[in-house]
C-alpha positions in Angstrom: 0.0 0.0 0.0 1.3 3.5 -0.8 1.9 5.6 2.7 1.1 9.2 1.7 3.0 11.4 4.2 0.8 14.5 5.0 2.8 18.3 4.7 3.6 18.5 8.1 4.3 15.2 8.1 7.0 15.7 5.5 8.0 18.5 7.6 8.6 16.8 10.5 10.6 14.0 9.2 12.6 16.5 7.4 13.4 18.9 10.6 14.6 15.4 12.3 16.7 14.4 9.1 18.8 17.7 9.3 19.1 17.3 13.0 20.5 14.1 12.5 23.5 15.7 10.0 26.8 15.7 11.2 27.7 18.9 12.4 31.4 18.1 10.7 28.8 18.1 7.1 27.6 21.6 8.1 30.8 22.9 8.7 32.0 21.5 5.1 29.1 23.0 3.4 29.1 26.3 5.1 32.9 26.4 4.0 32.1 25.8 0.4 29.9 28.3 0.5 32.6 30.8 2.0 34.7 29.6 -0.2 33.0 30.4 -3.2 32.5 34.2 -2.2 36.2 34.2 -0.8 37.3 33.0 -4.6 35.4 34.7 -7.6 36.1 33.1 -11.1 38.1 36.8 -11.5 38.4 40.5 -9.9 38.4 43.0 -11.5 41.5 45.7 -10.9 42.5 48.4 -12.9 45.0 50.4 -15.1 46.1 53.2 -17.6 46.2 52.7 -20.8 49.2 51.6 -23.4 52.2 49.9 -22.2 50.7 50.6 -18.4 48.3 48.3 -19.3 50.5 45.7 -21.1 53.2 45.6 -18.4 50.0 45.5 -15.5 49.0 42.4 -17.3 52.3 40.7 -17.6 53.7 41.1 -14.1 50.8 42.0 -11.7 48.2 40.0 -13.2 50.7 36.6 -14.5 51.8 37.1 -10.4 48.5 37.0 -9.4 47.1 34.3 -11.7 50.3 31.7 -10.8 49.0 31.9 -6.9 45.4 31.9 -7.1 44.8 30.3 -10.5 41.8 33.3 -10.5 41.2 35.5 -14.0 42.3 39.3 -13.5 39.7 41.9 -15.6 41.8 45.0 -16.3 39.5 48.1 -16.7 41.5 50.7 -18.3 40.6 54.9 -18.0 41.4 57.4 -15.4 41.1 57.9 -11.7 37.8 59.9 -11.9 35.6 57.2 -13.7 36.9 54.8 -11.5 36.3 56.2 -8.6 32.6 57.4 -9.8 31.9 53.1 -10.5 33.1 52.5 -7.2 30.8 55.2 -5.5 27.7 53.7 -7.5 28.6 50.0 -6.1 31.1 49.4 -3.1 27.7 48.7 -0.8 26.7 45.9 -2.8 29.6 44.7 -4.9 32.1 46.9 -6.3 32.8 47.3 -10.0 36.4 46.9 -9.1 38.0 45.4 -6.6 41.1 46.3 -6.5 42.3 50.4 -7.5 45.4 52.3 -8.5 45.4 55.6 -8.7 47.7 58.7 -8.3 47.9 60.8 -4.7 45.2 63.2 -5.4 42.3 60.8 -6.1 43.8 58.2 -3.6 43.1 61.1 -1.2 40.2 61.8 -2.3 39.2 57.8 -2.1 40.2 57.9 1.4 37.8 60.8 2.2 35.2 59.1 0.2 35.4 55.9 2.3 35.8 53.8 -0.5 38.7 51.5 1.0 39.4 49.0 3.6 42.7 49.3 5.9 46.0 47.7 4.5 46.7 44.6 5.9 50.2 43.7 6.1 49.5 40.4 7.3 47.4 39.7 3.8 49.9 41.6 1.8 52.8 40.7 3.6 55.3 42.1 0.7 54.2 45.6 1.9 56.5 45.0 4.4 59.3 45.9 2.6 57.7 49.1 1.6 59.0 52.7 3.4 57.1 54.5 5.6 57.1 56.8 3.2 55.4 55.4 0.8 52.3 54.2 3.4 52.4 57.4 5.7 50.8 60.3 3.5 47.6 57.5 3.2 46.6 57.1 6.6 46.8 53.0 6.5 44.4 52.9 3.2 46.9 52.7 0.3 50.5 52.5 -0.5 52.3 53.9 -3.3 53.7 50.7 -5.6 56.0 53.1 -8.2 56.3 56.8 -9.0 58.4 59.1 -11.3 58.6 62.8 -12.1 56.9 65.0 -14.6 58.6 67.6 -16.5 59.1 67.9 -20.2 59.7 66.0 -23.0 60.7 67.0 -26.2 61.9 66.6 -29.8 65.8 67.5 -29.4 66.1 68.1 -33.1 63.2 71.0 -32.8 64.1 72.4 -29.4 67.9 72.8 -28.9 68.0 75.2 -26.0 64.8 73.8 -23.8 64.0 75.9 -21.0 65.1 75.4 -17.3 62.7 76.9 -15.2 59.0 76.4 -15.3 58.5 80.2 -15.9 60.6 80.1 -18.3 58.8 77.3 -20.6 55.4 79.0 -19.7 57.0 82.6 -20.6 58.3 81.0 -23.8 55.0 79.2 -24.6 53.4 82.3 -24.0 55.4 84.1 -26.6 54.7 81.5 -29.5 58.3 80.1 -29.5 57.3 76.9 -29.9 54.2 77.4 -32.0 51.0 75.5 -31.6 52.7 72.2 -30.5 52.8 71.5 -27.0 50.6 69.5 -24.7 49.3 70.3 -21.3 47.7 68.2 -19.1 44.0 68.9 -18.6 42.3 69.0 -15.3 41.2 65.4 -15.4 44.5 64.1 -16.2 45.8 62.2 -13.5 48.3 64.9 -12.8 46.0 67.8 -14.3 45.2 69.1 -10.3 49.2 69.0 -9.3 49.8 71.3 -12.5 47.1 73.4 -11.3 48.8 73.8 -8.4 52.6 74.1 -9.5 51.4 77.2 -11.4 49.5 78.8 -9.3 52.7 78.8 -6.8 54.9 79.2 -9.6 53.2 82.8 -10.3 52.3 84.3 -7.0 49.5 82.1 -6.0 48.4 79.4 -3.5 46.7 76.3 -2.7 43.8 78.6 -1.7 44.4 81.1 -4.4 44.8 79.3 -7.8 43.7 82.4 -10.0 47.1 83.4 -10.9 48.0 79.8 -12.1 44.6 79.7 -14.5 45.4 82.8 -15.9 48.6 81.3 -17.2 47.0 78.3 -18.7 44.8 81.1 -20.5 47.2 82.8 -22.0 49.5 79.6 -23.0 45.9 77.8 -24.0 46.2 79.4 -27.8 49.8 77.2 -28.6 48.5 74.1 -26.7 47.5 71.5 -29.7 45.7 69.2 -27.3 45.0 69.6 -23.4 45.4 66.0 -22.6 43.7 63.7 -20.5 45.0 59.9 -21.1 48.4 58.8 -20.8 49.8 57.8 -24.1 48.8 60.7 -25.9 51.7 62.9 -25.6 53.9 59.8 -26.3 52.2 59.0 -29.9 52.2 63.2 -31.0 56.1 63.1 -30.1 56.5 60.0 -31.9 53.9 61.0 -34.6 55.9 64.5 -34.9 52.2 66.5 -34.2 54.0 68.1 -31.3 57.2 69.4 -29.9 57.0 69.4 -26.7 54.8 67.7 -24.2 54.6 68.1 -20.4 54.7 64.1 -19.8 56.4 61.4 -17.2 60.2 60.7 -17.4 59.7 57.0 -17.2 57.4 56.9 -19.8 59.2 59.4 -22.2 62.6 57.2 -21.7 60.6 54.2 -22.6 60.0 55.4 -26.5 63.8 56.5 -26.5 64.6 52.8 -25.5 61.9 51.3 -27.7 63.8 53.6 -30.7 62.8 57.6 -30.7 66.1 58.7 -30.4 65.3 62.5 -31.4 63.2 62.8 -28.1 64.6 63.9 -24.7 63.0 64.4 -21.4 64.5 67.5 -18.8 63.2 68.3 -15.2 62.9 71.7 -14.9 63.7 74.1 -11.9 63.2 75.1 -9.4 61.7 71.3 -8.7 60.0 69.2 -10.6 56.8 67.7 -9.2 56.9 63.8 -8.0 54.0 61.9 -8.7 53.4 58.2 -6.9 50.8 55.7 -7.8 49.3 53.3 -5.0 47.3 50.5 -5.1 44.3 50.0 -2.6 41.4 47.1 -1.8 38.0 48.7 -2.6 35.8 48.5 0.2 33.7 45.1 0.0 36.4 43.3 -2.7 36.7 39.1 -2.1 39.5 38.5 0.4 41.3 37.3 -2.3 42.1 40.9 -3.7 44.5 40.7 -0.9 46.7 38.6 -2.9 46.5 41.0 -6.0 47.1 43.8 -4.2 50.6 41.6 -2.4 51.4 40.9 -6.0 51.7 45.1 -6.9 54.8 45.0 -3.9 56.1 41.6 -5.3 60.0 42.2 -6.0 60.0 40.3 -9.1 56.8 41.8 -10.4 57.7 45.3 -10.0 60.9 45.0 -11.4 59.0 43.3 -14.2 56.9 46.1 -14.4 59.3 48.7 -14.0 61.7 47.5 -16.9 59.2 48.9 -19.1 59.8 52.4 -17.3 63.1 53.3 -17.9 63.5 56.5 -15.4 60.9 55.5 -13.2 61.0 53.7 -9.7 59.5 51.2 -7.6 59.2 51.3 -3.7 60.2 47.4 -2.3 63.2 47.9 -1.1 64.5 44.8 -2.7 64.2 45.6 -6.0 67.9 46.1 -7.3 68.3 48.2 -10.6 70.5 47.0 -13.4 73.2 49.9 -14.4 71.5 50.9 -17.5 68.4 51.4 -15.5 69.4 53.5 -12.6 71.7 55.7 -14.8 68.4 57.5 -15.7 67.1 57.9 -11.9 67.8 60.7 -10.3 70.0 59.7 -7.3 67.3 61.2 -5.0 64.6 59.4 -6.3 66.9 55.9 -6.1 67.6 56.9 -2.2 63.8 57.6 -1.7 65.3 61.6 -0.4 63.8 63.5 -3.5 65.4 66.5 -3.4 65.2 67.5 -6.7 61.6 67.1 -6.5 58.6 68.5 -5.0 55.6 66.7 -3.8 52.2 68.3 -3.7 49.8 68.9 -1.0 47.6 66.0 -2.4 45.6 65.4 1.0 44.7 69.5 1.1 44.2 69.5 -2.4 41.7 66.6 -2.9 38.7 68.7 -1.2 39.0 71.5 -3.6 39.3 69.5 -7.2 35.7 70.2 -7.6 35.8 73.6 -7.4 39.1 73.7 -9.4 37.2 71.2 -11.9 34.3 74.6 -11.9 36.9 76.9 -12.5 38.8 75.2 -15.2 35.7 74.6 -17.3 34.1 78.3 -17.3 37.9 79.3 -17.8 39.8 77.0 -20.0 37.1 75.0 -21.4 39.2 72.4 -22.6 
């Protein structure tokens, strides 16, 4: 005869087969399920464009992908977008995991709560990492490699460059070098710190950035392109649609080792301004952006990363540069002193980008 087994019936029975589980079984289950949200099929980091991007993937993300056999998305743009996808979803689940970004937006992540605490006990290679790289970010980020920005140039156009900075802008100003430079715009990732160096440059302030703009106004008729991406400058030098650009050192030396001999890159006086980039965990990531984020301080991966760079640094300690390769640092930089160089007031600056960002559009416009 068939025994029909009423609802609560079924119920009952039920209740009394998951009491009889082993607990052990629970615990298994309930670490599968962890597991699965500790481990993603990928995360999703980020990076600038061009050989940024190329040399992200083949040391950062190959690091990553040989200890966690987990896929790395690289979303490539600027600090502002990012930072706007990671303000529509860190509650839930962030667009990106894992961020880089220079001073002034890392700041300005910071004051955004967008980012969890290092963890040097996650990211253990961050231990080899000066305080001087963590300090100025208040335990949420840590620059991974930096450089200076100055100018480069086409040596066979320009054979007296400028050593000052008001000297090039004076000689921009008077048409010397035609309508061939590029400037970085406001949303470049150094467009606020060049705000700044000419405001001080020419009488001004962090609170007072009028006399800087009015510069920018009066150089804005010879500037071919107010830039916004990284590679641009690079491909107009190359490309001989420009002269001279105001652009990275590592990245200029890395199209004179690739083969554009006629370019040269000079830091101009009084000092040039430093930039750093850091890498930080987005606020809600997988714990297993940790191990990305370890990978960005990984000796072997930031060398691998930074041989793309001639000129440009990297902050493990470890890291040992080859002759060819430190002959282009400055010997500040390579001690981590900087004297040559000027570093600006990112934290105080990152409340007032917006209102710089105002002032920029109704007066530059481009």
């Amino acid at each position: 005869m068939e025994r029909r087994i009423s609802r609560r019936g079924f119920l009952r029975l039920s209740t009394a087969g998951l009491g009889t589980l082993n607990l052990f079984t629970w615990q298994s289950l309930w670490g599968v399920r962890q597991a699965w949200g500790a481990n993603p099929s990928s995360i999703t980091a980020t990076a600038y464009g061009g050989p940024w991007e190329k040399a992200v993937k083949a040391n950062f993300v190959t690091c990553f992908k040989a200890k966690t056999g987990i896929d790395v998305n690289i979303l490539v743009g600027t600090p502002p977008e990012w930072l706007q996808k990671i303000m529509a979803t860190y509650q839930r689940k962030p667009a990106i995991d894992v961020l880089l970004a220079t001073s002034t937006f890392t700041h300005q992540a910071i004051r955004l709560g967008l980012l969890e605490k290092l963890d040097e006990d996650k990211a253990p290679n961050l231990k080899d990492v000066p305080a001087i790289f963590k300090d100025p970010f208040e335990g949420y980020a840590a620059s991974f490699d930096g450089g200076a920005w100055a100018i480069a140039y086409n040596k066979e156009r320009i054979t007296n460059p400028p050593d000052t900075w008001e000297e090039l802008v004076e000689r921009i100003i008077r048409g010397e070098f035609g309508r061939r430079v590029m400037w970085p715009s406001i949303n470049q990732t150094v467009g606020p710190e060049f705000v700044w160096l000419m405001a001080v440059t020419f009488g001004g302030s962090l609170e007072n950035i009028d006399p800087g703009i009015q510069k920018i106004k009066e150089m804005k008729p010879y500037i071919a392109k107010f830039f916004s991406d990284m590679p641009s400058p690079g491909n107009a030098l190359v490309a001989g649609e420009v002269d001279l650009a105001i652009w990275a050192d590592g990245r200029l030396w890395g199209l004179v080792k690739a083969g554009a001999k006629h370019l040269s890159f000079k830091y101009l006086k009084p000092k040039s301004p430093m930039t750093t980039v850091e890498w930080m965990k987005v606020k809600n990531s997988p714990d297993i952006a940790w191990e990305y984020l370890n990978c960005g301080f990984d000796p072997q991966a930031q060398w691998g990363f930074i041989s793309n760079f001639p000129g440009y640094f990297v902050t493990n300690r470890k890291v040992k540069y080859p002759p060819d390769h430190a002959a282009l640092l400055d010997p500040t930089a390579a001690d981590f002193t900087f004297e040559h160089f000027v570093f600006a007031p990112y934290k105080e600056m990152a409340p007032l980008i917006p209102l710089w960002v105002e002032k920029w559009n109704k007066e530059i416009g481009a």
